[in-house]
N, C-alpha and C positions, 0 to 999 in steps of 0.2 A: 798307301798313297799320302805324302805329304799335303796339310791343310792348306788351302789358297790363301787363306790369311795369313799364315806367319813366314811370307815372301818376303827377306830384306828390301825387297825392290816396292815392296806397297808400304813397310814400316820409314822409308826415305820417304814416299810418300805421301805416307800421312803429316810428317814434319811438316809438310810446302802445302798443306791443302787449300784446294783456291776455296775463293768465297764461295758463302754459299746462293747466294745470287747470280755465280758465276757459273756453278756446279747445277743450279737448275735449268739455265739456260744451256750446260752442255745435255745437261739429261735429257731435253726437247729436240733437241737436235741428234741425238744418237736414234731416238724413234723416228723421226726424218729421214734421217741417213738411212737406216736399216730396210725403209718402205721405199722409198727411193733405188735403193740396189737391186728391191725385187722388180722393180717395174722396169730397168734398166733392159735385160734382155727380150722384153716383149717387142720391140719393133725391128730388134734384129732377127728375128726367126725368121722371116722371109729369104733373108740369105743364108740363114744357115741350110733352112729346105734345099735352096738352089746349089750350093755347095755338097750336099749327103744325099740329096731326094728322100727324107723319109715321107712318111704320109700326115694327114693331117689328125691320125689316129697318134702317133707316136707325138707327134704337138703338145696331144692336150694330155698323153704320159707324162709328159714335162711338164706342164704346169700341176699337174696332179702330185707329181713327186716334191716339187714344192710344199706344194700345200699339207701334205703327209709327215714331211719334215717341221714345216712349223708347229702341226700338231703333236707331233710324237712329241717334240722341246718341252711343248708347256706341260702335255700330260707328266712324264718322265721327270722333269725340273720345274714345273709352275711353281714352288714354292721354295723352291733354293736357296735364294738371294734372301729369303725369314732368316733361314739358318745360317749360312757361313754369310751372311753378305750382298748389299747391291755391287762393290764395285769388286769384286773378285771374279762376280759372275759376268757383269761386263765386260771384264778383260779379255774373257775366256770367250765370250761371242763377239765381239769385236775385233779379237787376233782371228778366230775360224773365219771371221766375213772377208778380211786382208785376205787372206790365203784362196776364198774363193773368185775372189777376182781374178787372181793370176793360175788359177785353173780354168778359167773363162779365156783367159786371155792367149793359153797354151793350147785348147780344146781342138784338137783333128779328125775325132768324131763325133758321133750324135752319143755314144756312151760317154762323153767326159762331159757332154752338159747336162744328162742323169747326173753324175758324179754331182758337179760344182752346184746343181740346183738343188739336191738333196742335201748336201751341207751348208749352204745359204738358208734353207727354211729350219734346218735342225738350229744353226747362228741366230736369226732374226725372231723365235722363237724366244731362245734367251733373254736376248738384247729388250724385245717388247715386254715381254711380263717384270726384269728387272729394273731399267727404265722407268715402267710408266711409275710402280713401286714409289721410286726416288722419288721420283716430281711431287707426290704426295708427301716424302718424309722430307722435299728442300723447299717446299714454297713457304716466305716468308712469314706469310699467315696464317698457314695450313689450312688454304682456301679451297674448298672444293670445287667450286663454281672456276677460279682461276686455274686450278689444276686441268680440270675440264677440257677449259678454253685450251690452254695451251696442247694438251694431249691431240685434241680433235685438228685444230690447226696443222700443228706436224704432222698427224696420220695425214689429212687431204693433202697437204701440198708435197708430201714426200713423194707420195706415189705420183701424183703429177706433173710434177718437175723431172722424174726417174723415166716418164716414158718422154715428155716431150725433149728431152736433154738428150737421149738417146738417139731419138727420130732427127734432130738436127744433125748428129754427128754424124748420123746415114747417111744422110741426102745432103749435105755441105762441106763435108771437111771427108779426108783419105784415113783407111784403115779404119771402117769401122767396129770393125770386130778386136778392135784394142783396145784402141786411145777412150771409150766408153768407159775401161775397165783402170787404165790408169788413171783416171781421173777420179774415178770411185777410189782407187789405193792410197791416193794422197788424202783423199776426205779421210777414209779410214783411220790412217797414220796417225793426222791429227787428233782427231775423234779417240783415237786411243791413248796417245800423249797427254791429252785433259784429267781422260779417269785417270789416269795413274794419278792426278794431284788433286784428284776430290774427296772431300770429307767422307768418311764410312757413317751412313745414318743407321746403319742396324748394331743396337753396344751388345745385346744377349746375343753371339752367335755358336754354335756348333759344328758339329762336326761334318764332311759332306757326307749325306746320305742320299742316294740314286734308287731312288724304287718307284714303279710305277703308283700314282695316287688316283682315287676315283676324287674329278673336279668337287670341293663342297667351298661351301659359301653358309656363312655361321647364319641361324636363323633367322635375326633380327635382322641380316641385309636380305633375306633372299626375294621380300616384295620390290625392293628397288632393282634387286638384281634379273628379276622375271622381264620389270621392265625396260632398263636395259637391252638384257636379251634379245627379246623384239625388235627392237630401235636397229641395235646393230644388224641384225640380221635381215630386215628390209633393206636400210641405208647401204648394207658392204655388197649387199647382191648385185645393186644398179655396176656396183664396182666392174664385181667378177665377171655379171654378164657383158658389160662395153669391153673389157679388156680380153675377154675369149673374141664376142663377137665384132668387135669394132672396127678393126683394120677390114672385115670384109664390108660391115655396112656404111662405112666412107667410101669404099669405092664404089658400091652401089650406088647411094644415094648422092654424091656428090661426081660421079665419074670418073672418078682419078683414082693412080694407083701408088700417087705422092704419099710417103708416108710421114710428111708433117701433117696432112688434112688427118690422119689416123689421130696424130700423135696432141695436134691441138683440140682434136674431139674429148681425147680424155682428160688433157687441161684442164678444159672447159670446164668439164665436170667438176673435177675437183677443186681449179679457181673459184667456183661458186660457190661450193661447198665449204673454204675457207673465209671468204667474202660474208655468206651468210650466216657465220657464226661470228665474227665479229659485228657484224651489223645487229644479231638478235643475242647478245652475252649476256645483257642485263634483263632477259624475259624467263619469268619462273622456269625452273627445269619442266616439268609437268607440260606448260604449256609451249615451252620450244618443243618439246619431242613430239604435241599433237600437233601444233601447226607446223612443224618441220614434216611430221609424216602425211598430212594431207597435200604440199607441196609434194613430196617425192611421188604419191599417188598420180600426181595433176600430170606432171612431168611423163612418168612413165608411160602412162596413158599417149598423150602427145607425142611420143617416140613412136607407140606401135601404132598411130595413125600413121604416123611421117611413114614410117615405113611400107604401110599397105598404100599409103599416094604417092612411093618417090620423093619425095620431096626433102632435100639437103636442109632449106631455110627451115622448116619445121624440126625437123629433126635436131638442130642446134636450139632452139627455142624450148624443145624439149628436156634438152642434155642441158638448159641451164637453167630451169626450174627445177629440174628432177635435181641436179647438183646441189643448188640451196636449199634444197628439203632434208638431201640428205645430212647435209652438212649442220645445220639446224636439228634436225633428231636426234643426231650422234649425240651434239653437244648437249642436248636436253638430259639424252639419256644420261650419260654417262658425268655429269653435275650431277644428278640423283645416286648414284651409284657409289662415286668420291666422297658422298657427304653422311654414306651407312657403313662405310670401311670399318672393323677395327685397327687399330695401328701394327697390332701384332700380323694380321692377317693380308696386310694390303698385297704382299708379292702372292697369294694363292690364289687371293680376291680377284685379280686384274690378269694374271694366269687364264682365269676360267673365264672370262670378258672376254679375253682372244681369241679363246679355244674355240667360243660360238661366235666371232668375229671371223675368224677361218676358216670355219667349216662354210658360213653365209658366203664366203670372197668366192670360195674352193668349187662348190661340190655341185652349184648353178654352172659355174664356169665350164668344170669336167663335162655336166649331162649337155647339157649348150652344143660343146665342143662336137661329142660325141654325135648329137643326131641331127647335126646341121647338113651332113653329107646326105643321108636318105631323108632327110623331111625338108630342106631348102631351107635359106636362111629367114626369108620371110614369116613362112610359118613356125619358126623355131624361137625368131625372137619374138612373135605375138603370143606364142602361147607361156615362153619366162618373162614377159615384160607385165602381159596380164596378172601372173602368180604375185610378181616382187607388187604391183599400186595392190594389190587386195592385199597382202599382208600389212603393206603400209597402211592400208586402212584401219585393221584392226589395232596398231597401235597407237595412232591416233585414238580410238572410240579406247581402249585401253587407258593412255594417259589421263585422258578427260574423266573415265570413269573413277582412275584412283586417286587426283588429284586431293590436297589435302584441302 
């Protein structure tokens, strides 16, 4: 197999490569993009069911295959882009993610959105651990704290933008089961016209090597990295659980079966959760990730009241506390975690960030999914809303306890 790096078409190039100021603000935006595409088909599932009838068992297959794919990437490739390269591996997830669109856009059964959603999470796998990588080797300071920011930002608003951008073109505009996907192919395009002209930040590279790795993290990070862990894995749950369960507890709680009220629910979310990390950037990591995670606690909480009273107003009051907690923990966390990198290690490092980023989005979502049918959805989402604020508590009591 010929090496990805000695492509005449990446040595042209490198001749033209943009700045690098230019090249960090594409790198934020290709982890945008990428979280963005996954969220893209969640508000369309309601007609794809009405189209195929599968059941709501084969649903959450589809989102599970996702998220199996993301994980397989990072396991299998978390550490790629060390060796041959950030932008070779870009390329290569980037081109997969084009190509998933217009098998989205071709799909006449419920087996081609297996297909396209299994190579979307294998693509978005890439693209995130290579990515976030860059942003670290292009910030012009080699700021952790700004890497952070910026990481955390793109992850909430990609997904956000991904579901309510979708949900508009359901309910406003014709063909939604396309024009969602052309719209994603042009961002692609673009998004892949950039790397081809951005600086190569890795000089030692090798050759590829494809073997599965057990996730590590070099000793000296693994106390930031624990907490990290944590952060993420509260913060990304509120994610996974609103996006399994949300389109049904909008129409409960609000009565409608619009699926912009679905689609601005998870906005909401994530809005805040952008919002509150620009708002809280300049609060020590330690204590953004404890008072981010007593917010998400607070939030949570106020969900699964909202829920066992009905009540819509609550429930958004929830979903936007809980938002800015998460979004404030993330970025706690993960400023702590940028700032214990080594440089050689940052694409394994941020790899295995994901891996427990995905599993937390993933595997709430899946059991959610699954036992909503025999236990209802009210008691299904008190008993994961209750799980995710008691986890977030202990990160919280975590931060505080390790703070320096």
């Amino acid at each position: 197999m010929p090496m990805l790096t000695d492509s005449p078409l990446l040595s042209v190039a490198t001749r033209r490569a943009l700045a690098p100021n230019v090249a960090y603000a594409l790198m934020a935006s290709v982890i945008g993009l990428a979280l963005f595409a996954s969220g893209t088909p969640s508000p369309l599932y309601s007609m794809y069911r009405e189209l195929w009838g599968f059941s709501p068992l084969v649903l959450t297959l589809i989102y599970a295959i996702y998220a199996l794919g993301v994980l397989t990437s990072l396991i299998l490739a978390g550490r790629i882009s060390d060796e041959v390269g950030r932008r070779p591996v870009l390329l290569v997830a980037l081109g997969t993610l084009m190509g998933t669109t217009v098998l989205f856009m071709l799909a006449d059964s419920v087996t081609w959105l297996f297909i396209a959603r299994a190579l979307q999470g294998l693509a978005t796998g890439l693209a995130l651990g290579a990515a976030g990588a860059a942003l670290l080797d292009l910030h012009p300071r080699r700021d952790p704290a700004g890497v952070g920011l910026t990481n955390g930002v793109a992850s909430a608003g990609g997904i956000g933008l991904g579901v309510l951008t979708s949900a508009v073109f359901l309910e406003l505009l014709p063909a939604p089961l396309v024009l969602p996907y052309v719209a994603l192919l042009v961002l692609f395009a673009i998004a892949f016209s950039g790397t081809l002209l951005m600086p190569e930040p890795v000089s030692n590279r090798s050759r590829l090597r494809l073997t599965p790795q057990r996730p590590s993290v070099p000793p000296k990070t693994r106390r930031a990295f624990m907490l990290a862990a944590l952060a993420i894995t509260s913060s990304w749950s509120i994610g996974g659980l609103l996006l399994a369960l949300g389109p049904q507890l909008a129409a409960s709680l609000f009565h409608t079966n619009d699926h912009l009220v679905a689609g601005i629910n998870i906005f909401a979310l994530t809005g805040a959760a952008a919002v509150g990390q620009l708002a809280f950037r300049h609060a020590a990591p330690w204590a953004g990730a404890a008072a981010g995670s007593l917010a998400l606690a607070t939030g949570m909480v106020t969900l699964v009241v909202a829920t066992a009273a009905d009540s819509g107003a609550l429930s958004l009051v929830g979903v936007l506390i809980g938002g800015t907690g998460f979004g404030v923990a993330f970025l706690g966390a993960l400023r702590v975690l940028s700032a214990a990198i080594p440089p050689e290690r940052r694409g394994a490092v941020m790899s295995a960030f994901y891996i427990v980023g995905y599993a937390a989005l993933s595997v709430p979502a899946i059991l959610a999914g699954a036992l909503v049918t025999p236990l209802g959805l009210q008691l299904t989402f008190e008993i994961f809303g209750s799980a995710v604020a008691a986890l977030a508590l202990v990160v919280a009591f975590e931060a505080w306890r390790t703070r320096p």
